[in-house]
mmCIF file of the N, C-alpha and C atoms, coordinates in Angstrom:
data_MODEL
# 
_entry.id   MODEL 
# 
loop_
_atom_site.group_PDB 
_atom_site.id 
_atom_site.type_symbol 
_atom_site.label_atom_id 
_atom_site.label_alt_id 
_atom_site.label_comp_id 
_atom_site.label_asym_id 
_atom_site.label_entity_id 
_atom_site.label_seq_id 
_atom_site.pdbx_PDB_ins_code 
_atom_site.Cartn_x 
_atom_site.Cartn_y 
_atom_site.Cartn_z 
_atom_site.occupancy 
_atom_site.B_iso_or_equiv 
_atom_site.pdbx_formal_charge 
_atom_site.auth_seq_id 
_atom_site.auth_comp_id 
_atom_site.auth_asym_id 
_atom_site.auth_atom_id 
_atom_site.pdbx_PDB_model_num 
ATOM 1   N N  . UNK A 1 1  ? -2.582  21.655  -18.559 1.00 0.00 ? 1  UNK A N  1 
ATOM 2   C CA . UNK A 1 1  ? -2.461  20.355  -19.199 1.00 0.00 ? 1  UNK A CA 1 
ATOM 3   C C  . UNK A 1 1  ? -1.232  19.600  -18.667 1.00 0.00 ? 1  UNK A C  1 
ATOM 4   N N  . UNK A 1 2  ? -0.006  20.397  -18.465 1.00 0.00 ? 2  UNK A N  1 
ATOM 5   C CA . UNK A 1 2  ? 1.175   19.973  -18.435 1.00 0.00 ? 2  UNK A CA 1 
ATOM 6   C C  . UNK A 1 2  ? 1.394   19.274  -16.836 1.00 0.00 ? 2  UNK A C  1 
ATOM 7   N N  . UNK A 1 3  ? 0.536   20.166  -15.877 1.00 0.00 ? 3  UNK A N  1 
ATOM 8   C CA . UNK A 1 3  ? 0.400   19.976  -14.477 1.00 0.00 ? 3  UNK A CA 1 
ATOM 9   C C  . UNK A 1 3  ? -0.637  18.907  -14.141 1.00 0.00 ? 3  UNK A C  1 
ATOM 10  N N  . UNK A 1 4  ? -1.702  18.776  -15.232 1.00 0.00 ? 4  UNK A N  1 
ATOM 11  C CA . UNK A 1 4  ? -2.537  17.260  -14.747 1.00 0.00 ? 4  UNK A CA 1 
ATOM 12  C C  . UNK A 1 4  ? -1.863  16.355  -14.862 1.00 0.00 ? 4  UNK A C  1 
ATOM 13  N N  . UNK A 1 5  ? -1.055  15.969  -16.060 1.00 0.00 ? 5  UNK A N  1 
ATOM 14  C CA . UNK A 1 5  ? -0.101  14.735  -16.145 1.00 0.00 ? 5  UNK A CA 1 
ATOM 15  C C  . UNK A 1 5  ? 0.992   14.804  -15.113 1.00 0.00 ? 5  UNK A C  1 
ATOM 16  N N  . UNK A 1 6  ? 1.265   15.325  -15.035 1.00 0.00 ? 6  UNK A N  1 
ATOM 17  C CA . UNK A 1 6  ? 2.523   15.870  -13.473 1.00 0.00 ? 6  UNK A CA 1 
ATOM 18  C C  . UNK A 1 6  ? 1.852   14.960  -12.363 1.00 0.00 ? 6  UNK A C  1 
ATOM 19  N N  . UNK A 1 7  ? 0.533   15.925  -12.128 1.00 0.00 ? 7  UNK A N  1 
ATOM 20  C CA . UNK A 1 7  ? -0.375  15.335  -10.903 1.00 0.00 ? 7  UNK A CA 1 
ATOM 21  C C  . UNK A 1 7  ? -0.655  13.730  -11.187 1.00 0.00 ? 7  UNK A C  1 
ATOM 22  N N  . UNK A 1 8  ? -0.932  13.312  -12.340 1.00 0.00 ? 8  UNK A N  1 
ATOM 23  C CA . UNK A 1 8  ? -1.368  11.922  -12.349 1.00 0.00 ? 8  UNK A CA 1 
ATOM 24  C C  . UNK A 1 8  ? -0.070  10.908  -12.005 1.00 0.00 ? 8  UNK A C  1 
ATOM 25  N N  . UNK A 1 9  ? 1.209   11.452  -12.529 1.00 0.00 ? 9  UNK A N  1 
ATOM 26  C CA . UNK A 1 9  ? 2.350   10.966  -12.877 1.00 0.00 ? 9  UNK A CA 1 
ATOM 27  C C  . UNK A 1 9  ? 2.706   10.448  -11.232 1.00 0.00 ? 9  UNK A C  1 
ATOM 28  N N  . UNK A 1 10 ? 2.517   11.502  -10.496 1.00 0.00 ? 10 UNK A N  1 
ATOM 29  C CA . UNK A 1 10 ? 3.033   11.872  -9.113  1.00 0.00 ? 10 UNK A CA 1 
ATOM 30  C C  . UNK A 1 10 ? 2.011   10.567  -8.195  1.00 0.00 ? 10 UNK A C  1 
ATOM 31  N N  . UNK A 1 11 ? 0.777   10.734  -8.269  1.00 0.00 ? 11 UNK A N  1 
ATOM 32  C CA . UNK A 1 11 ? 0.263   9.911   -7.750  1.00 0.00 ? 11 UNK A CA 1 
ATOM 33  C C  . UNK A 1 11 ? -0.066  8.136   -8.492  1.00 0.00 ? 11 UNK A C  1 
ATOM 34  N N  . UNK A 1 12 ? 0.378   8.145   -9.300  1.00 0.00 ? 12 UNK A N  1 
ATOM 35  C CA . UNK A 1 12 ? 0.798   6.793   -9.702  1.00 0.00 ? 12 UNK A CA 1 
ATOM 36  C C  . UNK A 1 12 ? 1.938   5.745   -9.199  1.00 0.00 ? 12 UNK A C  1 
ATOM 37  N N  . UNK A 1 13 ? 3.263   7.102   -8.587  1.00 0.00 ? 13 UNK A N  1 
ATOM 38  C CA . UNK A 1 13 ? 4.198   6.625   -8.432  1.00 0.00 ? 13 UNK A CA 1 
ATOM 39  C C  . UNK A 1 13 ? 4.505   6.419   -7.124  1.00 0.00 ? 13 UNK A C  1 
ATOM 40  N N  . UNK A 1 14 ? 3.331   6.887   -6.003  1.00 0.00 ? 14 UNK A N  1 
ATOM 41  C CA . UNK A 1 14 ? 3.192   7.142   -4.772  1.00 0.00 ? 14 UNK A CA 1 
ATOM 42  C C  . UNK A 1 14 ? 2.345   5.655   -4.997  1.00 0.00 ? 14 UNK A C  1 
ATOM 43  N N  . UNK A 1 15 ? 1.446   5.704   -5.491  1.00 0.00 ? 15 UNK A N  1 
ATOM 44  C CA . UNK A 1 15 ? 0.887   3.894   -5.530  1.00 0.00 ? 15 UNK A CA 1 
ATOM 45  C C  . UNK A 1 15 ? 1.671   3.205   -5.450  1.00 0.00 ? 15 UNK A C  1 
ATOM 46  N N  . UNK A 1 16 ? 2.791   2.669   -6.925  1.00 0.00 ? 16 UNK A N  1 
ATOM 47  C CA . UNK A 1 16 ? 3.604   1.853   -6.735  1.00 0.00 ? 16 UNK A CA 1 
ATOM 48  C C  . UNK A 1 16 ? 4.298   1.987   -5.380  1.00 0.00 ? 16 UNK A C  1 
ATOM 49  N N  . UNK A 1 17 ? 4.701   3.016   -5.405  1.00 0.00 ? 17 UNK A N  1 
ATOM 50  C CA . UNK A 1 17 ? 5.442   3.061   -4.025  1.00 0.00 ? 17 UNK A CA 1 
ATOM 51  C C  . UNK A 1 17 ? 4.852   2.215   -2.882  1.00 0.00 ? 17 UNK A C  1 
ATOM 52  N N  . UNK A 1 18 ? 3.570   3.013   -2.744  1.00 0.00 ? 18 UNK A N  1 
ATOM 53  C CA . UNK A 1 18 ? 2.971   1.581   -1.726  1.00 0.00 ? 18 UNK A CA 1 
ATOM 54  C C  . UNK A 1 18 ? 2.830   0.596   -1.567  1.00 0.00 ? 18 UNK A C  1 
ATOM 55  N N  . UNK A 1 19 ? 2.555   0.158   -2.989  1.00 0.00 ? 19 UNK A N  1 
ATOM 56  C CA . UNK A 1 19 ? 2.664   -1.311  -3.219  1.00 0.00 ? 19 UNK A CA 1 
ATOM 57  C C  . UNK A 1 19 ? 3.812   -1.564  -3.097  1.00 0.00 ? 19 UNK A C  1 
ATOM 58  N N  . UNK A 1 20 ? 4.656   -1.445  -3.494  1.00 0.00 ? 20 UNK A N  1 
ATOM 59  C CA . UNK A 1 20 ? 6.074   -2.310  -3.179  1.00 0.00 ? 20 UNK A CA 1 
ATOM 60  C C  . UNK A 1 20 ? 6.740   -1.987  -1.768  1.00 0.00 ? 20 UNK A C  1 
ATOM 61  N N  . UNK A 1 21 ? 6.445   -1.362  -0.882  1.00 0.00 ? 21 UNK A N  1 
ATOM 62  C CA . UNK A 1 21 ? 7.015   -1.045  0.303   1.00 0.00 ? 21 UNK A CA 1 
ATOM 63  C C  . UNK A 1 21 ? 5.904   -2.075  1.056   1.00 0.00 ? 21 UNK A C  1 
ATOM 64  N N  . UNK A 1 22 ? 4.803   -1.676  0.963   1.00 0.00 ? 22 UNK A N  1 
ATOM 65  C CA . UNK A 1 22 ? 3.683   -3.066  1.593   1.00 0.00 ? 22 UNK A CA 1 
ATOM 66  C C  . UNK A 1 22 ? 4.124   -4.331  1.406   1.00 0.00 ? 22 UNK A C  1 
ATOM 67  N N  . UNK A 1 23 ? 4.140   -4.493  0.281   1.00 0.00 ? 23 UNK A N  1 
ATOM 68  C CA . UNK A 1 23 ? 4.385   -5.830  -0.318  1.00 0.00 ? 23 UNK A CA 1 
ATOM 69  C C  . UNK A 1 23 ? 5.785   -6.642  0.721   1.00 0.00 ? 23 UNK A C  1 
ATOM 70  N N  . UNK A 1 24 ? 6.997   -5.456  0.778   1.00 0.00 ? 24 UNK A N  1 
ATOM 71  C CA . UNK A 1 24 ? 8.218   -5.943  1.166   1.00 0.00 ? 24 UNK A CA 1 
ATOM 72  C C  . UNK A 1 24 ? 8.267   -6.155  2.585   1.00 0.00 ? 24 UNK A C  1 
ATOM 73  N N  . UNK A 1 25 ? 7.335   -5.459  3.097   1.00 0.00 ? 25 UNK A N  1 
ATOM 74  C CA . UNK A 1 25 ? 7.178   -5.425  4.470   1.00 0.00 ? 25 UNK A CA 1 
ATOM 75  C C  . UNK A 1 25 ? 6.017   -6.384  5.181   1.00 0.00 ? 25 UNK A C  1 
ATOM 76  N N  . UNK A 1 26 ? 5.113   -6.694  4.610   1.00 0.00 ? 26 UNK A N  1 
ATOM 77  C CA . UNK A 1 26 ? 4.307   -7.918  4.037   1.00 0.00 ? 26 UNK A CA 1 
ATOM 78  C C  . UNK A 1 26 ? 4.227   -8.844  5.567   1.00 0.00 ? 26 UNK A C  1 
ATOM 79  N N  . UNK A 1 27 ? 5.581   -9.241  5.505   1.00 0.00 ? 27 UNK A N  1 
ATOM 80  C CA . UNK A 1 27 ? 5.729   -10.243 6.641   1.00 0.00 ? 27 UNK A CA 1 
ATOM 81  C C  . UNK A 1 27 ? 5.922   -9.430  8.512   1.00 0.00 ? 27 UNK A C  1 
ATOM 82  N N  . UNK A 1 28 ? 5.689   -8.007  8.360   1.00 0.00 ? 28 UNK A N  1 
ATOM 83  C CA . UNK A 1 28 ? 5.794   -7.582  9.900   1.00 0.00 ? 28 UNK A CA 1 
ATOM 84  C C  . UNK A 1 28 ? 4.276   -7.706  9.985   1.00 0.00 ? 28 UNK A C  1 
ATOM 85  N N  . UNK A 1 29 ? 3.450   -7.638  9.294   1.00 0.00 ? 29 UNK A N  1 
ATOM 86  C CA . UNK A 1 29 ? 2.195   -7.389  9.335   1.00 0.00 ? 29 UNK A CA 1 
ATOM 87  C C  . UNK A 1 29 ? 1.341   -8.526  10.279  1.00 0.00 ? 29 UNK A C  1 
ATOM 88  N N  . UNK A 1 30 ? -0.174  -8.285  10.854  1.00 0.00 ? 30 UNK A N  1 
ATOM 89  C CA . UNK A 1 30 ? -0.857  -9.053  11.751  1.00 0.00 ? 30 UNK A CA 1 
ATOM 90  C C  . UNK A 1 30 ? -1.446  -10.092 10.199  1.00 0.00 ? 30 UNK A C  1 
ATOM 91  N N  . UNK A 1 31 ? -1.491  -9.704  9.127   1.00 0.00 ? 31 UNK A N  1 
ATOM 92  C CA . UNK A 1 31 ? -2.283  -10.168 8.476   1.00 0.00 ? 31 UNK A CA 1 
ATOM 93  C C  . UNK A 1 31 ? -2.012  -11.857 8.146   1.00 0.00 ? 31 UNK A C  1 
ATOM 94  N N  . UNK A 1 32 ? -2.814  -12.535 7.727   1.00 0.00 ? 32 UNK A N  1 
ATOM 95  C CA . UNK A 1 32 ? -2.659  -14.181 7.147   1.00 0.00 ? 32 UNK A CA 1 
ATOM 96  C C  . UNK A 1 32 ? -1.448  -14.185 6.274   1.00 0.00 ? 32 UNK A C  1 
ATOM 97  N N  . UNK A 1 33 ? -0.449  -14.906 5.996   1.00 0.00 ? 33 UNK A N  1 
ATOM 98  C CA . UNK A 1 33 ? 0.556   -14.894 5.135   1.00 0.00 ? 33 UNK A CA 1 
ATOM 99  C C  . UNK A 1 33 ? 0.185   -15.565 4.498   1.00 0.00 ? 33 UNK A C  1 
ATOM 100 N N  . UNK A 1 34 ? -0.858  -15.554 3.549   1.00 0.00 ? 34 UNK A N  1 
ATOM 101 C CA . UNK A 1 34 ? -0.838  -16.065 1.918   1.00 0.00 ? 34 UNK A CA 1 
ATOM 102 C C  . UNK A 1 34 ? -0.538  -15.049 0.966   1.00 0.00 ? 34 UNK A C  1 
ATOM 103 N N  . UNK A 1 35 ? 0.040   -15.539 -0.190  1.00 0.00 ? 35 UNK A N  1 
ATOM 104 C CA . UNK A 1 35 ? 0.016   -15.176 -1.296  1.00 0.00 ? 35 UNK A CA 1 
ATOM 105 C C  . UNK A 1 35 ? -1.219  -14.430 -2.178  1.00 0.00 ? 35 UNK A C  1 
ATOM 106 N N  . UNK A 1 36 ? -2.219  -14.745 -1.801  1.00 0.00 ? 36 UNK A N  1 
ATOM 107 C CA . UNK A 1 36 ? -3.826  -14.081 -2.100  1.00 0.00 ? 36 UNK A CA 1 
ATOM 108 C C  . UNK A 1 36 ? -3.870  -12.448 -1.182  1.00 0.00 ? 36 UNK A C  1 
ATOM 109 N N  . UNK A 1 37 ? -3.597  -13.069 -0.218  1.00 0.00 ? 37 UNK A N  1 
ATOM 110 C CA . UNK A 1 37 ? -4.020  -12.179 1.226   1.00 0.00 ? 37 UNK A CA 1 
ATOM 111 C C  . UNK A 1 37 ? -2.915  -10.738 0.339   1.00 0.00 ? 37 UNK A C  1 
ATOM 112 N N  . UNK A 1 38 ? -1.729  -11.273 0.440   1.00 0.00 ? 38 UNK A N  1 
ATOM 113 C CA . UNK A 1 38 ? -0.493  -10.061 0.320   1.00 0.00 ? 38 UNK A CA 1 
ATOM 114 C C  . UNK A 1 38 ? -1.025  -8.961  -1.074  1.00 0.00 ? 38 UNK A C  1 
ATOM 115 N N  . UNK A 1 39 ? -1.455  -10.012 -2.428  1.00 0.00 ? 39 UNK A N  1 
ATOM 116 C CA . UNK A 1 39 ? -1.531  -9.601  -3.418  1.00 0.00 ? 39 UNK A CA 1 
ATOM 117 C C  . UNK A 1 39 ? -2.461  -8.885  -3.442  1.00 0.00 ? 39 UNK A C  1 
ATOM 118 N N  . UNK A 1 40 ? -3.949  -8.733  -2.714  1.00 0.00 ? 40 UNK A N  1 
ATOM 119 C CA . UNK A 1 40 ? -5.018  -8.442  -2.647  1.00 0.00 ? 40 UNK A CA 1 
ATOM 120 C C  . UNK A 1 40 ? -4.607  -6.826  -1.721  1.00 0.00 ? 40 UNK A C  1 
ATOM 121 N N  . UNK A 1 41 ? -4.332  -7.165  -0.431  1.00 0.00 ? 41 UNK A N  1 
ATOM 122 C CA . UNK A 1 41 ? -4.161  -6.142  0.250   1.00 0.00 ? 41 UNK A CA 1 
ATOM 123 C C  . UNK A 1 41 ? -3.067  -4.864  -0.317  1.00 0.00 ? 41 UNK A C  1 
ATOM 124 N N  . UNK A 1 42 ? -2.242  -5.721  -1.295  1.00 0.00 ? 42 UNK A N  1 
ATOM 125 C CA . UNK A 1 42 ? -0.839  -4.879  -1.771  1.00 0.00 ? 42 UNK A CA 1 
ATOM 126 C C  . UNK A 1 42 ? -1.449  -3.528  -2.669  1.00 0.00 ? 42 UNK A C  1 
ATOM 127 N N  . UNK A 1 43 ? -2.266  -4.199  -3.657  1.00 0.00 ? 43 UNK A N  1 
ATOM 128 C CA . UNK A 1 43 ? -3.308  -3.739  -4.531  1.00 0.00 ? 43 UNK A CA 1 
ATOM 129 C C  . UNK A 1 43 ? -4.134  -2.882  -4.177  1.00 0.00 ? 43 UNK A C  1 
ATOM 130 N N  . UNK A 1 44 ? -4.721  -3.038  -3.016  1.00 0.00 ? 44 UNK A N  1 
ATOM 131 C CA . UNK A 1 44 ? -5.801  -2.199  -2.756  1.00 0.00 ? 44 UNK A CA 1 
ATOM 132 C C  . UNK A 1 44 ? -5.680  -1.178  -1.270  1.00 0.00 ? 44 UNK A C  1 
ATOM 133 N N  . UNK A 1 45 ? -4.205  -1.158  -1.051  1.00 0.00 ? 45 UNK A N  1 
ATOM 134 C CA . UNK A 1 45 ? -3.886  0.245   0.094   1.00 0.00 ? 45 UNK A CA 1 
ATOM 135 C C  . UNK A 1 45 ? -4.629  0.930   0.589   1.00 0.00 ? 45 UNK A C  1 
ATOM 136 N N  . UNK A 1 46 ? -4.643  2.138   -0.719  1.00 0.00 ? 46 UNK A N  1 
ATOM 137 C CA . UNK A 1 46 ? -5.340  3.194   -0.845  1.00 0.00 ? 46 UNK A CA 1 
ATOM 138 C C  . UNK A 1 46 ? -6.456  3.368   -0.017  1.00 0.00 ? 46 UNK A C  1 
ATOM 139 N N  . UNK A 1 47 ? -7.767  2.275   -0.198  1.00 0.00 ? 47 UNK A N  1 
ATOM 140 C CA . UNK A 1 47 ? -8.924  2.557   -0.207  1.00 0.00 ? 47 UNK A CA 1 
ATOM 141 C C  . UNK A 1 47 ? -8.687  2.350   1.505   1.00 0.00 ? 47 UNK A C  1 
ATOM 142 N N  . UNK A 1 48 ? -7.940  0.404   1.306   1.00 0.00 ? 48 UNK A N  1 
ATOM 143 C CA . UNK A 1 48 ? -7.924  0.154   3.072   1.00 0.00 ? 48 UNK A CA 1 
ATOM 144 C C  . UNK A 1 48 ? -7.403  0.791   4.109   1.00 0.00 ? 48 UNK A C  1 
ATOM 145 N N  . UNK A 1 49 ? -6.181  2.088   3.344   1.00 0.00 ? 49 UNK A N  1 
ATOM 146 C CA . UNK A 1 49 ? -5.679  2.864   4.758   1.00 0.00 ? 49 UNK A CA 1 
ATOM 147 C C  . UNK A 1 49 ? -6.554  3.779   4.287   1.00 0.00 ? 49 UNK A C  1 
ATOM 148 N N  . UNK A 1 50 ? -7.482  4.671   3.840   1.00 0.00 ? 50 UNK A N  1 
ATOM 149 C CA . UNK A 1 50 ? -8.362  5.267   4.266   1.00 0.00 ? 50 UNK A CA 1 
ATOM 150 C C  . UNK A 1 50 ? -9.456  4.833   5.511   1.00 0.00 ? 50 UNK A C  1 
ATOM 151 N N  . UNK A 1 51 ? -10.048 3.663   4.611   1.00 0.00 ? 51 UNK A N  1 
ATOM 152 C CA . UNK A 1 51 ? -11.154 2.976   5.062   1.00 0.00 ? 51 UNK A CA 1 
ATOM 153 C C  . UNK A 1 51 ? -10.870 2.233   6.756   1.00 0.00 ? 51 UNK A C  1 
ATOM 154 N N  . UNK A 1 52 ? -9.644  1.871   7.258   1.00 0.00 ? 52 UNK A N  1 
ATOM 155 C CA . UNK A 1 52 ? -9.899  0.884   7.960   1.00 0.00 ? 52 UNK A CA 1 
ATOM 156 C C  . UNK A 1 52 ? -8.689  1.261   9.076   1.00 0.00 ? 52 UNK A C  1 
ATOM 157 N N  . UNK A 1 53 ? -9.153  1.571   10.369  1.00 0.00 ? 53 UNK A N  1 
ATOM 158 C CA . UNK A 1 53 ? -7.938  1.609   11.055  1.00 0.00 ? 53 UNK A CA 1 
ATOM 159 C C  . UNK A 1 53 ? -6.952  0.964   11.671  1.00 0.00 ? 53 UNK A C  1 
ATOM 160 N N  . UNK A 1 54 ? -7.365  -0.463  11.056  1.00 0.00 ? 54 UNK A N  1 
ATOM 161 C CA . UNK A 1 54 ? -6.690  -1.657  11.578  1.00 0.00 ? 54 UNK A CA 1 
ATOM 162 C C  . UNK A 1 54 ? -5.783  -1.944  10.319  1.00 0.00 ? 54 UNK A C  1 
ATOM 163 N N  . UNK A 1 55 ? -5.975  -1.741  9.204   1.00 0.00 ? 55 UNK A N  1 
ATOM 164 C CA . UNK A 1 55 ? -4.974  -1.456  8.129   1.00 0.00 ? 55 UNK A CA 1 
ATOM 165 C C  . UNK A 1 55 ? -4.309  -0.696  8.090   1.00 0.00 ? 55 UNK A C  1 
ATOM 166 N N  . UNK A 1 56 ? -4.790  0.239   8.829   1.00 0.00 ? 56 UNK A N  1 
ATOM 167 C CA . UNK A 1 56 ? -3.417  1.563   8.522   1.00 0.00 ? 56 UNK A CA 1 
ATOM 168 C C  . UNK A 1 56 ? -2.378  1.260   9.874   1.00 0.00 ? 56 UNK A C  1 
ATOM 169 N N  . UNK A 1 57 ? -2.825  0.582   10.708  1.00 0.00 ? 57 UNK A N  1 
ATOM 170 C CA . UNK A 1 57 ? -1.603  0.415   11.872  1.00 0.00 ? 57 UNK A CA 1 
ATOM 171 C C  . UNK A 1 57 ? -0.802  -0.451  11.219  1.00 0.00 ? 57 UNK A C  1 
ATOM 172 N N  . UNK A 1 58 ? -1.309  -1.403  10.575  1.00 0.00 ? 58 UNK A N  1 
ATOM 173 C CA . UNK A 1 58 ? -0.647  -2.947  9.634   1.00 0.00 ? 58 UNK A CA 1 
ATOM 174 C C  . UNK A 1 58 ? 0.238   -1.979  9.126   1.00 0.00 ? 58 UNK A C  1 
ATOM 175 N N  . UNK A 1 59 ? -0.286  -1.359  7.734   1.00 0.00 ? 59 UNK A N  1 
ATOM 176 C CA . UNK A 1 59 ? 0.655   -0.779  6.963   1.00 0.00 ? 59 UNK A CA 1 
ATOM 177 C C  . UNK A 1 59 ? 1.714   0.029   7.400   1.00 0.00 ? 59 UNK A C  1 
ATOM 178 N N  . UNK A 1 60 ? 1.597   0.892   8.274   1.00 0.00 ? 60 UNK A N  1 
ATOM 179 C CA . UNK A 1 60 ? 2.703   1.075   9.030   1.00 0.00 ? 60 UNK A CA 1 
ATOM 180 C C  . UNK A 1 60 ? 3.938   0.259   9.394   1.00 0.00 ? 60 UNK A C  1 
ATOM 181 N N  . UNK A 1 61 ? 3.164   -1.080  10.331  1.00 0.00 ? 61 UNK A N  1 
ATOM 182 C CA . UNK A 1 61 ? 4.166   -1.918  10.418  1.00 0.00 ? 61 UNK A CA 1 
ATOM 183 C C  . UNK A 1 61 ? 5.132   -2.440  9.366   1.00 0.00 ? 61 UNK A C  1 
ATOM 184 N N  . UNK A 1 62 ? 4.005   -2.376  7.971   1.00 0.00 ? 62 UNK A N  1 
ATOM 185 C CA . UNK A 1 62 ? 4.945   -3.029  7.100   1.00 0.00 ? 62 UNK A CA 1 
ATOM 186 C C  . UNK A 1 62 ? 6.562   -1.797  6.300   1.00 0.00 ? 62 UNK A C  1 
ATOM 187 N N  . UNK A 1 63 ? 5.824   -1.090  6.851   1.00 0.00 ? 63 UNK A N  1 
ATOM 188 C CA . UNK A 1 63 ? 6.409   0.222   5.887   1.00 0.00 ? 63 UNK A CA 1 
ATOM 189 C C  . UNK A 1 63 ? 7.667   0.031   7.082   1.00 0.00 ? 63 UNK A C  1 
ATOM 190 N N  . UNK A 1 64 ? 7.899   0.203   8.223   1.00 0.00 ? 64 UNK A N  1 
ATOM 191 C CA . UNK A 1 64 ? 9.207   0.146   9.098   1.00 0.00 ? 64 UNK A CA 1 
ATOM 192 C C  . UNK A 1 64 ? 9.750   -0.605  8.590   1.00 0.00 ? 64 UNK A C  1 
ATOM 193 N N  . UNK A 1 65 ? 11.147  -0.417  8.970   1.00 0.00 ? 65 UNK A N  1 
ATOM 194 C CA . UNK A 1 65 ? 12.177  -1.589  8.510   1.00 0.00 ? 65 UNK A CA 1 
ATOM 195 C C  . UNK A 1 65 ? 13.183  -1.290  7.862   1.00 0.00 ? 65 UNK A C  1 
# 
């Protein structure tokens, strides 16, 4: 019991994490600089650096720095 909340805790905070390291890094990225574009992509990481290998080079970029 004590180790699922651990586990959930852990990967919640690895989200935020992404999100706010994406987010800050935002502007090294190939992507459109809107405000939609950032908020959308910031949000949804996860799925796009699985899903997409042109996001995960982005996110990289954004994560340097």
């Amino acid at each position: 019991m004590v180790m699922g909340k651990l586990i959930i805790f852990g990967l919640i905070v690895i989200y935020i994490g992404g999100v706010w390291k994406f987010w800050n890094g935002f502007s090294r990225t190939n992507f459109t600089q809107s405000l939609p574009n950032k908020i959308g992509l910031a949000l949804l990481w996860p799925a796009l650096f699985v899903a997409n290998g042109s996001y995960r080079r982005n996110f990289r970029k954004a994560l340097k720095g």
